[in-house]
C-alpha positions in Angstrom: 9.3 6.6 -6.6 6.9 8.3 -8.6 4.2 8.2 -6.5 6.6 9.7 -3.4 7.7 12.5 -5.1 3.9 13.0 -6.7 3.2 13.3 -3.1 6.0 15.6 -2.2 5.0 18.1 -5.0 1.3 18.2 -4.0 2.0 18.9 -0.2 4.4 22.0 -1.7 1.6 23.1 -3.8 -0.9 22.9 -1.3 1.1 24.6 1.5 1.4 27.2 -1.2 -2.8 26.4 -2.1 -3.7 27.3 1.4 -4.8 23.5 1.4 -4.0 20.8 4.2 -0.5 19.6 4.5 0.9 16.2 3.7 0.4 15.2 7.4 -3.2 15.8 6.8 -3.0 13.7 3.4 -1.1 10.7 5.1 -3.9 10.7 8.2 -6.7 11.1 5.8 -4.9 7.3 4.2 -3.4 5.5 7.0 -3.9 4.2 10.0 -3.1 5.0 13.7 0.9 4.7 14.6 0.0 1.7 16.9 -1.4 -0.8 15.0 0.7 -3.7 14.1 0.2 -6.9 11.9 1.6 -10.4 11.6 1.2 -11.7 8.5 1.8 -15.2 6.9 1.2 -16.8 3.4 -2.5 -17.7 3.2 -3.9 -20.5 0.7 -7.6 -19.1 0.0 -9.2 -18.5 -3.4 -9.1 -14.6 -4.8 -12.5 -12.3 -3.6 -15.2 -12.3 -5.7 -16.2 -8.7 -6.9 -19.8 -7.9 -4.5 -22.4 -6.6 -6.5 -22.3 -2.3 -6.2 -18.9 -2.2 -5.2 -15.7 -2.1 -6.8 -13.0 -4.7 -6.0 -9.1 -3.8 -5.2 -5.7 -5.1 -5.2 -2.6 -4.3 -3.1 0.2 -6.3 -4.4 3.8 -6.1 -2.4 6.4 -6.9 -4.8 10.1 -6.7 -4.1 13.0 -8.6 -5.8 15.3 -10.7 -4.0 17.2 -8.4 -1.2 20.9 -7.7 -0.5 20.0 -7.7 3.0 17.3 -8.4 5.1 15.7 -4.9 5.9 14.4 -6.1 1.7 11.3 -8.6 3.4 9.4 -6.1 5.2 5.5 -5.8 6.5 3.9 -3.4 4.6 0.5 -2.4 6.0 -2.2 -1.2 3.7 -4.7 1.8 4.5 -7.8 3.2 3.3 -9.7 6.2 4.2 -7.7 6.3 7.3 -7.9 3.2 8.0 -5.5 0.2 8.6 -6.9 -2.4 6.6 -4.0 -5.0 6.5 -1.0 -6.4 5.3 1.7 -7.6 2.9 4.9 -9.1 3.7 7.3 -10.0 1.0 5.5 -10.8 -2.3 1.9 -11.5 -1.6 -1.3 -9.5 -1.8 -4.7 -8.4 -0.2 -8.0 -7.4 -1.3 -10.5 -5.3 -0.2 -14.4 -4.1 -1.8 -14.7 -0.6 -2.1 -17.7 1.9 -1.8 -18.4 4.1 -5.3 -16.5 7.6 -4.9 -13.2 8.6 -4.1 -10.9 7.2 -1.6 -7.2 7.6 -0.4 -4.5 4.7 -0.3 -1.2 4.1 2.0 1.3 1.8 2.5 3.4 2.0 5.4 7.0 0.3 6.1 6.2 -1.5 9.3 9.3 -2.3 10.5 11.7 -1.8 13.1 14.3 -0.6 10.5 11.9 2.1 9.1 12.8 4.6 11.4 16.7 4.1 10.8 15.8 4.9 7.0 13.0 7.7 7.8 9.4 6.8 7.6 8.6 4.8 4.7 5.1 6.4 3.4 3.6 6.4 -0.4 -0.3 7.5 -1.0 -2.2 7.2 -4.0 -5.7 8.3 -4.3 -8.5 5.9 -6.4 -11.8 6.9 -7.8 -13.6 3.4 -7.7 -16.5 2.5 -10.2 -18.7 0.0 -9.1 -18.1 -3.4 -10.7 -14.7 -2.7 -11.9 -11.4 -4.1 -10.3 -8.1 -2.2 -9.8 -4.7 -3.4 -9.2 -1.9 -1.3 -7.3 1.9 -2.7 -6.0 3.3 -1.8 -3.2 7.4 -1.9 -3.9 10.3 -1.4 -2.0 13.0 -0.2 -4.0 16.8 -0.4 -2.0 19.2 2.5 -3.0 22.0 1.6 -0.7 22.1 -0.3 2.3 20.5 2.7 4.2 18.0 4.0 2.0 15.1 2.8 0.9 11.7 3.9 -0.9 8.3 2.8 -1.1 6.2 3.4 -3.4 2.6 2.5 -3.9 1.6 2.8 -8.4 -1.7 1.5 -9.8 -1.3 -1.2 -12.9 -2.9 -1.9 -15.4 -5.7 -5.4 -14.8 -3.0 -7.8 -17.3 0.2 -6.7 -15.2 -2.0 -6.5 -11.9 -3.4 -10.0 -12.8 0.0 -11.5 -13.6 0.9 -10.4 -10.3 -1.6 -11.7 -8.0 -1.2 -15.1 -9.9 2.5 -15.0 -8.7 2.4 -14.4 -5.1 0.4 -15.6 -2.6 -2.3 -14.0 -0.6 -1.9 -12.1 2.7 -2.9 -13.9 6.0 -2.7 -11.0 8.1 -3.4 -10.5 12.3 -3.3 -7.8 14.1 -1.2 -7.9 17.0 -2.2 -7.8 20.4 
């Protein structure tokens, strides 16, 4: 929830900035409207980190739902980019370039528009050789409204976390 209203509060300030709005910040992270994903638990070993790049994490985590809007697909962007996808508690990784790039998680799901889109950003400055860990979680308020919010954690909590859930097999539908 953090991350959302962190996201709020810089689109305000950057309307005010004479900087691009927040529909510039969520196209500059996620991917086009159209792309969908059908994802599955995979049973692969973790990536290895490739030499010169950085390696990164995208854990979904949510606890056991009151209903079933609570297992959702949450796909994964970078740089504008769909990259993949989660579905209940399970993970992806992806290498990343040196320099600054922009995260999103998305609610794909035909609920999400019931609820209002379901968007959280969060920006990451990779360093090559270096591995960083962010969850993805879907927090339920009532049975209508739901967040998602997309934090970075710390490598113990991160790794704890990717040893718990499996790994995303993701497609992306036709």
């Amino acid at each position: 929830m953090k991350t959302s209203l962190a996201a709020l509060l810089l689109a305000s300030s950057a309307l005010a900035a004479g900087l691009p709005p927040a529909v510039t910040l969520v196209s500059a992270a996620c991917g086009s409207d159209d792309i969908h994903f059908d994802v599955k638990p995979a049973d692969r070993p973790a990536p290895q980190l490739e030499p010169g790049k950085a390696l990164v994490f995208v854990v979904e985590d949510y606890e056991t739902p009151k209903n079933e809007l609570g297992r959702v697909t949450v796909r994964v962007g970078v740089d504008g980019a769909w990259i993949g996808a989660d579905r209940g508690s399970s993970w992806l990784s992806f290498a990343a370039s040196p320099g600054e790039h922009h995260l999103c998680v998305d609610w794909q799901s035909p609920h999400a528009a019931a609820g209002g889109p379901k968007v959280s950003l969060n920006r990451l400055d990779a360093e090559a050789g270096q591995t960083y860990y962010f969850r993805a979680r879907m927090t339920e308020h009532s049975l209508s409204l739901w967040t998602l919010d997309l934090d970075r954690v710390n490598s113990d909590e991160g790794q704890r976390l990717v040893g718990s859930f499996p790994l995303s097999d993701y497609r992306q539908k036709k």
